[in-house]
C-alpha positions, 0 to 999 in steps of 0.5 A: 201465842194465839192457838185453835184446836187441839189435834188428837184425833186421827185423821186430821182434816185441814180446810179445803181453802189449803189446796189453794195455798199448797199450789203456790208454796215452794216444795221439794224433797224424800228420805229412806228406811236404812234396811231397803235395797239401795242403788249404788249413787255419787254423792252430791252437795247442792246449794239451794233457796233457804227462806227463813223459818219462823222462828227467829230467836237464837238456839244458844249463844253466838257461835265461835265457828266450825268445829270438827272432831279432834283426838281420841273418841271414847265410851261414856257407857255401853251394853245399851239395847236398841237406843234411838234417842239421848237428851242432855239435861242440865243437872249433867244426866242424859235420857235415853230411849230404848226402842225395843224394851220401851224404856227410858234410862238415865245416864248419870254424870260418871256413867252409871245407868238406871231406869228410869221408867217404861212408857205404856203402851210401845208396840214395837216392832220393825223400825217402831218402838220408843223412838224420840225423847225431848225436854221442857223445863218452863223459865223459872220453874226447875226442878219441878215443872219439868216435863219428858215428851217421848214419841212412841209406836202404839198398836194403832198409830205413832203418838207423842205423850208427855210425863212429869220429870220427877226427882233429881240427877240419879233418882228422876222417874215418871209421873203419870202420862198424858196424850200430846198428839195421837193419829200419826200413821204408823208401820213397820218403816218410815215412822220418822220419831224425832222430836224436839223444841225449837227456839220459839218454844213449839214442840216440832215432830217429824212423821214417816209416810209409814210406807205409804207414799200418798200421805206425804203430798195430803195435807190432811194426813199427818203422815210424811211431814214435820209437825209443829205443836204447842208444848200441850199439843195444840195448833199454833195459830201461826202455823202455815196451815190454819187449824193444822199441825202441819208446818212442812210436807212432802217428806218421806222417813226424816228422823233428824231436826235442829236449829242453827244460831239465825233460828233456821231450821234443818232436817235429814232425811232418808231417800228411796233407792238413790239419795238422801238429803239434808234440807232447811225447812221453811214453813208450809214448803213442800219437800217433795215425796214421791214426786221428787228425790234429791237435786231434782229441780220439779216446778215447786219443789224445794231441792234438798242443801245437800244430798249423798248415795244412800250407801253413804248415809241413811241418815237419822239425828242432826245436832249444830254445834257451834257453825258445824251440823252434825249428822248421823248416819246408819248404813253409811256408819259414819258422822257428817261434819257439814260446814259453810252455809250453816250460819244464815241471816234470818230472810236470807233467800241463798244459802251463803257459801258453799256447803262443805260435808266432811265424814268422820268416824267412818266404819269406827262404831258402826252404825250412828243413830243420833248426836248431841252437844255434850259437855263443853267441847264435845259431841255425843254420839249414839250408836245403834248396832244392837237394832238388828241391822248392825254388827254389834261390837263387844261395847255395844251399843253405846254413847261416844264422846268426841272432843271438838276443836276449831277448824282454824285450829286443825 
């Protein structure tokens, strides 16, 4: 894939020919810190207009249908501290960032953990720390060519670095660090933090609007948007925005992304004092914020697939597993299994069907920071009592497998 520039500097200026462009893009939508003040909402789905994204290659195999969780949930290890993000690797172990301490730790397969390095340069505090982790391992080149990408508050701004992978399942550690992308507005809140590589293998990043509302609708900010990179960090030259990282907008603290099967992709999002909302992202759409919060129908906006009360969700990771989107959420201490609507025919201009969220887990663990497909028939959950905001149990925090069944078998 052709690129341009390289952006790792702050304050990335896009061409002055985007404003242009950005009057005739469809908009639309916001999302929240869990620690505000929330007004009291009534949940509300809402189908709306889901172009397809670029990308079109499918995440994983052809899905077999909804799943939902069935049986019994248990603990596959505790006594984590602030963890915010977990990846699955195929050796069997699972990465986990801790926000606070600023470390990565390896679950081994069996549940024992060690560390495996600590990521310089983490300025936490607030909502910031060692936030986000994702994975590549380039065709052909396991073990070695692997790369850990980890998506970190510094004292001057959020940045994404990326280490070689070294060693093997129960022994992996750090090589030495290099920058990705530097500059992203940081805060105390509204740091957004998750990333992850899509199935057109670009690094996408979603950034918070770090507490100030303008940056989301400045298309030269890279504050209040999702980012797509290079896995070395450089523009893709197919992004909506020449010469810019930035592939949507508008957005105001979206800490989860996922793909489903037609490559579509889907993000959550933390409303203001009203609603949060899940939305399907198309390249160059604009989602809103501050202009807009949930359903709201604004002339050249993009209203969120699905909103909820922020009492209900302040919702963080997102994971599709099989025909299911599984979201995370924190002050609703709860796990949304969203069904219908997911699978979409890449060029679709509708959602089809009619979105359906079930809440499962309610009030179970506590707060739910993230969620990824763990072993065969199951979902991983993570949970984030230990942040300060939550109510830690004895356990806490920790990771949670739920077995999964299909719905038509329920």
């Amino acid at each position: 894939m052709a690129t341009t520039q390289t952006p790792r500097r702050r304050g990335l200026r896009a061409p002055a020919s985007l404003a242009t462009l950005l009057a005739a893009t469809a908009l639309a939508l916001v999302a929240c810190t869990d620690g505000e003040p929330r007004s009291p909402g009534t949940a509300s789905l809402s189908p709306s207009p889901a172009p397809s994204a670029s990308a079109s290659t499918p995440a994983s195999a052809v899905p077999t249908g909804p799943v939902a969780p069935t049986g019994e949930a248990s603990t596959v290890v505790g006594g984590l501290d602030a963890p915010w993000s977990m990846v699955r690797l195929a050796s069997g172990s699972t990465l986990v960032s801790q926000r606070d301490a600023g470390d990565v730790l390896e679950v081994v397969s069996g549940g024992a953990v060690r560390q495996v390095g600590v990521v310089p340069g983490v300025a936490a505090g607030g909502e910031g720390g060692l936030l986000g982790l994702a994975v590549l391992t380039p065709a052909g080149s396991e073990p070695a060519g692997t790369w850990l990408y980890a998506y970190l508050t510094t004292s001057s701004d959020n940045r994404i670095v990326r280490f070689p992978l070294t060693g093997a399942a129960g022994s992996y550690a750090l090589g030495g660090v290099e920058e990705v992308l530097v500059g992203i507005p940081r805060a105390g809140n509204h740091n957004g933090g998750r990333i992850a590589f899509g199935p057109d293998g670009m690094l996408y990043a979603t950034a918070g609007d770090a507490g100030d509302r303008s940056l989301a609708q400045d298309v030269d900010s890279l504050g209040g948007k999702i980012l797509r990179l290079t896995p070395d960090g450089a523009v893709p030259g197919d992004n909506p925005f020449p010469g810019s990282p930035v592939y949507s907008l508008g957005h105001r603290n979206p800490q989860g992304i996922a793909w489903d099967h037609d490559g579509g992709l889907w993000a959550s999002e933390f409303g203001q004092n009203t609603w949060d909302e899940l939305n399907r992202i198309t390249p160059g759409g604009n989602y809103g914020w501050p202009v807009a919060e949930g359903v709201a129908g604004a002339q050249g906006m993009i209203d969120p697939v699905a909103q909820w009360a922020t009492e209900d969700a302040s919702p963080s990771g997102l994971a599709i597993i099989d025909d299911t989107i599984f979201m995370a959420s924190l002050r609703g201490e709860r796990l949304y299994g969203i069904t219908d609507g997911v699978h979409v025919p890449a060029g679709s201009s509708a959602l089809v069907g009619v979105i359906d969220a079930v809440p499962y887990l309610v009030g179970e663990f506590g707060r739910i920071r993230d969620v990824v497909a763990g072993p065969p028939g199951t979902a991983w959950i993570l949970t984030n009592n230990t942040d300060g905001r939550g109510s830690p149990g004895s356990q806490d925090d920790r990771i949670v497998e739920l077995p999964l069944a299909p719905l038509a078998a329920r």
